[in-house]
Structure formats: C-alpha cells, structure tokens
C-alpha atoms as one frame of an Amber mdcrd trajectory, in Angstrom:
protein
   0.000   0.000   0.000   0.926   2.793  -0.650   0.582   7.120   0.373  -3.042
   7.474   1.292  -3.136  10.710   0.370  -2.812   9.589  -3.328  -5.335   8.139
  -5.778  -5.218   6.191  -8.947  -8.445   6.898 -11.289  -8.561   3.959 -13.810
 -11.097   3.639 -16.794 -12.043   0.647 -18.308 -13.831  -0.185 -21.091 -14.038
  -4.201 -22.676 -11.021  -4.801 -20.439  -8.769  -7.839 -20.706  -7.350  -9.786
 -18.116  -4.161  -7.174 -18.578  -6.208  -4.800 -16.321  -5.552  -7.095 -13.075
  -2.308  -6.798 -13.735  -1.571  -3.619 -13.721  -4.579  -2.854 -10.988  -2.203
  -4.708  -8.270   1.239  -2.811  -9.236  -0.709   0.235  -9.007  -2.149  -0.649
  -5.543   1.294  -1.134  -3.933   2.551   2.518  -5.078  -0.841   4.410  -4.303
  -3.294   4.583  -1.234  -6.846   4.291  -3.025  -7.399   3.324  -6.609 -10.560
   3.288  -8.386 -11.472   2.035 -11.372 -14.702   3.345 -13.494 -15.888   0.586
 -16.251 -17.553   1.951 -18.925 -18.161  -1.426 -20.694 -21.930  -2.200 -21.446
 -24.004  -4.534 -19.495 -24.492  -6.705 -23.039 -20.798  -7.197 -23.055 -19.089
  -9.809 -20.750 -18.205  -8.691 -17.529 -15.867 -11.330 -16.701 -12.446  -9.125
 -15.505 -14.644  -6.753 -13.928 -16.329  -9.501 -11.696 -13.164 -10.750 -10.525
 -11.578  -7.299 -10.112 -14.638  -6.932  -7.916 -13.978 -10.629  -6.209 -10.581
  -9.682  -5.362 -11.094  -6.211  -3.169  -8.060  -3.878  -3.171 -10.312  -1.206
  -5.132 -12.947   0.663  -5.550 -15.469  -0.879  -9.010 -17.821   1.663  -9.479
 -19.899  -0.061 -13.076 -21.535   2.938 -15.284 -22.880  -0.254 -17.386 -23.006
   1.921 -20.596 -20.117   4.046 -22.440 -20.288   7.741 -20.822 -17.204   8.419
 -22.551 -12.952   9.109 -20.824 -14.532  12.463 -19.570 -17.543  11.478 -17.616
 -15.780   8.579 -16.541 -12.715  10.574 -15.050 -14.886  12.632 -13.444 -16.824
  10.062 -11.458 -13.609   8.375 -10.568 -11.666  11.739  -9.752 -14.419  12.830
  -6.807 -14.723   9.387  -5.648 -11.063   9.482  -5.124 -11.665  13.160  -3.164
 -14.235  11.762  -1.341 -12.081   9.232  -0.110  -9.347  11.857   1.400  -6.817
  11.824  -1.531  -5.033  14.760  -2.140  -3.216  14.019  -5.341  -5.168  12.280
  -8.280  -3.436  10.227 -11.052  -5.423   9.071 -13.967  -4.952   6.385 -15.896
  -5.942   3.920 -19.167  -6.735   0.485 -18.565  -3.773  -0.624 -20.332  -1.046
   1.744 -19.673   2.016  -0.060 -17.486   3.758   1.666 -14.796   7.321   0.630
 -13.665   8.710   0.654  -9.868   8.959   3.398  -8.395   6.497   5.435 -10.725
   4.624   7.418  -8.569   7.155   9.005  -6.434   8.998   9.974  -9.427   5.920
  12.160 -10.322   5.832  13.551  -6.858   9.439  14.325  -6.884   8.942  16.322
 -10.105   6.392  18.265  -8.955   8.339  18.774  -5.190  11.176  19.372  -6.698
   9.973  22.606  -9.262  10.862  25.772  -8.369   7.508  27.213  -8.355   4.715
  23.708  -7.318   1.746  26.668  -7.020   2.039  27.089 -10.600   1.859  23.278
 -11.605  -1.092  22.428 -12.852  -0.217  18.562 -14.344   2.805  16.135 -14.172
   2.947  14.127 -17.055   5.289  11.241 -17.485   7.674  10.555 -20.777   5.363
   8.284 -22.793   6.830   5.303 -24.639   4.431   2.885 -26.939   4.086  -0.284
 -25.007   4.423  -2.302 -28.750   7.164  -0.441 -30.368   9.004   1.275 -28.033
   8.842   4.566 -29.319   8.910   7.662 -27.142   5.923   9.443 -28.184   7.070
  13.407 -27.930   4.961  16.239 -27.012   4.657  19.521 -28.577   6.823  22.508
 -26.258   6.318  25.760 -26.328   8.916  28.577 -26.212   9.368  27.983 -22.451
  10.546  24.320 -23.422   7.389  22.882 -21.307   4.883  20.852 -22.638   2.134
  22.505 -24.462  -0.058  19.421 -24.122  -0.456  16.125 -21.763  -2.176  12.157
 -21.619  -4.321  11.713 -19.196  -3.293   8.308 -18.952  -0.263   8.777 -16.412
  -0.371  12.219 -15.031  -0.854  13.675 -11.692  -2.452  16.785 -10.169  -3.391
  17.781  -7.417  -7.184  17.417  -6.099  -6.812  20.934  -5.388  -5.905  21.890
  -9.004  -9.393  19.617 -10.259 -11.514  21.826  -7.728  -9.887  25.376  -9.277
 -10.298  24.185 -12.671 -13.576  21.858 -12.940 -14.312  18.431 -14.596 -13.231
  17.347 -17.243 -15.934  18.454 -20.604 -18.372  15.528 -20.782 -19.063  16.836
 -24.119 -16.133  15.988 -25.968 -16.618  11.897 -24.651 -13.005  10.659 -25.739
 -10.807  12.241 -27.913  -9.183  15.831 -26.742 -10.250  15.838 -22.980  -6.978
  15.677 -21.854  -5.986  18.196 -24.487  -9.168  20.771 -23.836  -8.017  20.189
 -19.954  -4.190  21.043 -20.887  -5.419  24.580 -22.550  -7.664  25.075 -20.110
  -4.441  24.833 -17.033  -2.278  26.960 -19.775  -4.763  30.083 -20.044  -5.108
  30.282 -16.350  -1.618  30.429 -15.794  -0.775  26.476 -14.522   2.061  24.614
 -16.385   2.387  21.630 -17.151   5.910  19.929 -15.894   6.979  16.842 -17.354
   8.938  14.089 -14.884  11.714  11.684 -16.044   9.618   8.583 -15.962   8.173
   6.195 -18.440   4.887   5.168 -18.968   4.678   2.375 -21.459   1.276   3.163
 -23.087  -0.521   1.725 -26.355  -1.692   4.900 -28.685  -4.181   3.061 -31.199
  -2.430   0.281 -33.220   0.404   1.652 -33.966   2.694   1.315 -37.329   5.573
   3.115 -38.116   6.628   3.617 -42.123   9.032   5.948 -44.252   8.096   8.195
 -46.498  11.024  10.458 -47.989  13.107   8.852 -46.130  11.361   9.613 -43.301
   9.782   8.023 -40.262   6.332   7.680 -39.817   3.984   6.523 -37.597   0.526
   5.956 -37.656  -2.073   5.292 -35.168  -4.830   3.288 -37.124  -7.956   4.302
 -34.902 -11.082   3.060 -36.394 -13.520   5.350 -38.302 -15.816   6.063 -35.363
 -12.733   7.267 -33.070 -11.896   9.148 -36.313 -14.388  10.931 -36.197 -14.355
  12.039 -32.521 -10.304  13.290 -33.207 -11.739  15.516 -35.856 -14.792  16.917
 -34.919 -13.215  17.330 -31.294  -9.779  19.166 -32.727 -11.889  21.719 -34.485
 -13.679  22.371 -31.763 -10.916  23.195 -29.688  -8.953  24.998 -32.513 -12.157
  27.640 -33.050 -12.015  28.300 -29.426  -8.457  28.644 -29.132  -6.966  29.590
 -32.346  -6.771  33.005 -30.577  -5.554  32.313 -27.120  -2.921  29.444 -27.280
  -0.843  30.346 -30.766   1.789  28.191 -30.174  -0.875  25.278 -29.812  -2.767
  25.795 -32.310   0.003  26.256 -35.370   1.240  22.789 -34.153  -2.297  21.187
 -34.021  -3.211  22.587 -37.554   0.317  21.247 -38.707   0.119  17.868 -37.232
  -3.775  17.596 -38.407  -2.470  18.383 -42.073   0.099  15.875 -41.753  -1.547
  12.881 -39.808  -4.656  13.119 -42.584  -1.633  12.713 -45.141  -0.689   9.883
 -43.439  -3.370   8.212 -43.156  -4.047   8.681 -46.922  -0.876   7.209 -47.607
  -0.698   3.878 -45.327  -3.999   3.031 -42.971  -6.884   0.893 -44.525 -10.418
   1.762 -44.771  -9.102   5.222 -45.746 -11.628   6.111 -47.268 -14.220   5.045
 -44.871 -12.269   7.022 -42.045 -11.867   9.872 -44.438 -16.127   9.619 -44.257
 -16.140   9.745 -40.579 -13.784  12.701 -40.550 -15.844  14.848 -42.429 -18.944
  14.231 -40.632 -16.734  15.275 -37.371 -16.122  18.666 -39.575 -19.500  19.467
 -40.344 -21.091  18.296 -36.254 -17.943  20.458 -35.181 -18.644  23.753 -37.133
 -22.783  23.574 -35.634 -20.947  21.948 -32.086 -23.013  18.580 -32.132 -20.983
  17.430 -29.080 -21.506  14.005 -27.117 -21.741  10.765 -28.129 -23.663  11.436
 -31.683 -25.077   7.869 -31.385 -21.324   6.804 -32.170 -19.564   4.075 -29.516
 -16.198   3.724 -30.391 -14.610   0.877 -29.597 -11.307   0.560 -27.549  -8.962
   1.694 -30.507
C-alpha cells in the first residue's frame, strides 16, 4: 500500500485480463485506486467480476459508455471523497514501472515554483514499439499538451479548474483540460519517468526517407479526433498560438498519413468529415457513435 493521500483513477472499457495486472502494481505505489468501467451490461463482464472478487479497489460499473470524460470525473471525486489529495489518472492498459509514482511527486516537489503546476505528465513510450511518443513545447521548453493516462495533479488543481468536458466523450479531454491549465496560468511539468502506453495500433513507415507513424484508430474514433480538434482549434486559435500552429500542422500531416498507409481510408476519411460538419454547428456528445477501444 501505498501514500493514502494519493489516488489512482482507472477507466475501463471491454477490459482484458491485462487490467488485473496492472490494478495490483498500481495498488502497492498508491493509497486508493478506483477504477470506473464503462463497458456495457451486453458485453461480458468477466475481468470486472473478478476485479470486484478480489477487493483492493474501488469498481464503481456505469454499465453503458459515458465516454474518458464522464468517466474521469466520477472516478476523480470518488477518489476526493475518499481523502486523496493528489489524483493520477490512468488507461486500462497503460504499465507503470517501480517506483512510478514518487517519481511524479518528486517532479512536482522538486519545481521551483509547485503553485504554478497544474499537471505532471510522465515521458510516454508505446508499449508495442518502443517509441517515445514526444509532445509539442512551447517557447518555455514545457509541454504545451499532456495524456491523461499517467499524469498527476493535485485534487486541489481539479476543484480550481472543474471536470473534465463531458461533451467531448473521448478524444481531446486531456488536451481541452491542458489549454484550459495553460490560459489560467498552470504549467504543465513533465517528470523523467516512463509510462509504457498503447496509442491506437500503432505502425511506423518511411516516407522520404522519413519516419512515420501511424495510429490506425477506427472510423468512429476518427471521427471524434476531428470533430473534437476543431472544436478546440475555433475556441483557441486566438488564445494558445503556439498550440494551435502545431495542431493545424500535425492535423495536415496525420490526414496525409493516413491517406498514404492506414486501410479503410476512405471510410475514415467519411467519418472525418462528418466530425467537420457536427464540429462547425458543435453537435458534441456521443452522436449515437460508440467507439470501440482503438
């Protein structure tokens, strides 16, 4: 067991037996953890039931997809409710290494202004290739973005800044919540630890004789990067410059990719657009559209 002043937040969603896995590491390095399933009552329930069987956490089932951002939310205040004081969010199948959590705490300790911090992310790698996956900086050298899968904060910070926007459901919640920290003046810091995570189903390539990788998402989770990126971009295409000329180039250029080596291109390319026109009249929520886990 471990500080009970920390909690783990873990979502769920059609998890495999992976998730008990990394549930008990977790529990040794934190004092609560709760995990929020958002897996469908249709669907089998058989690693939730044991989860359940085995204690060590708190299983709170929404029975139904609410989405990363309704789901974080529930787990976040359960974990205040419990007495945490530092919150750290997770995927179900993001792996965490010894000593994990104290290295975020030591980042954050160790900065010469904490007041000001509003996230700690980690250094993510991808679980299957081993790739770091880097972050945008801004002219500061900080992060201009975050995962929530990994990161700490401070329940404190969550009670300044709010819950995470239901609206979006999946894609860009930790991003809307990184811009959101950035225009009131919180930064995010970024520790020296790893977080071996899996972002879609990964490929790399090389394309003039360059590397490339792509994510493969599935046309429904296509849709929810687009429509949710535009969103974001018209509301901060004026605020957060440095964000948005890297999100417009790295839209440009993961559409190109995509063009050039994922499959059902076409039918993704469908999806996207409908995520452009629901975006420009902001048709938020789930749009009758579960995505699956990719």
């Amino acid at each position: 067991m471990g500080n009970p002043l920390i909690g783990a937040v873990v979502v769920s969603y059609n998890p495999s037996r992976e998730l008990l896995r990394n549930i008990e590491i977790l529990a040794g390095q934190v004092g609560h953890v709760v995990v929020v399933d958002n897996t469908p009552s249709s669907n089998p329930q058989t690693v939730i039931d044991e989860l359940e069987q085995r204690g060590g956490c708190t299983v709170i089932r929404n029975r139904r997809n609410l989405g990363i951002a309704t789901a974080l939310n529930i787990g976040v205040q359960r974990a205040i409710s419990l007495g945490c004081e530092w919150i750290v969010t997770f995927d179900q199948d993001s792996h965490i290494g010894d000593g994990y959590i104290d290295g975020l705490i030591s980042a954050y300790v160790e900065s010469s202004d904490p007041t000001r911090i509003g996230v700690v992310c980690p250094i993510y790698r991808d679980a299957k290739l081993g790739a770091v996956w880097p972050f945008p900086r801004g002219s500061n050298g900080e992060p201009l973005m975050y995962m929530t899968s990994g990161a700490l904060m401070k329940s404190e910070t969550y009670r300044k800044l709010g819950p995470f926007e239901d609206q979006l459901f999946i894609d860009g919640v930790d991003t809307e919540y990184a811009l959101r920290m950035r225009a009131t003046g919180y930064r995010i810091v970024e520790s020296n630890v790893v977080l071996n995570h899996t972002l879609g189903k990964m490929t790399p390539h090389v394309f003039a004789r360059r590397h490339i990788f792509v994510t493969n998402h599935n046309p429904q989770r296509r849709y929810f990067i687009t429509r949710n990126r535009i969103v974001l971009l018209r509301r901060y295409r004026g605020k957060d410059r440095e964000w948005t000329a890297y999100e417009l180039t790295d839209f440009w250029k993961g559409t190109v990719a995509l063009l050039l080596f994922e499959q059902d291109r076409w039918v993704k390319i469908k999806y996207m657009l409908r995520g452009v026109w629901d975006a420009i009249f902001e048709r938020l929520g789930s749009r009758g559209i579960m995505p699956g886990a990719s």
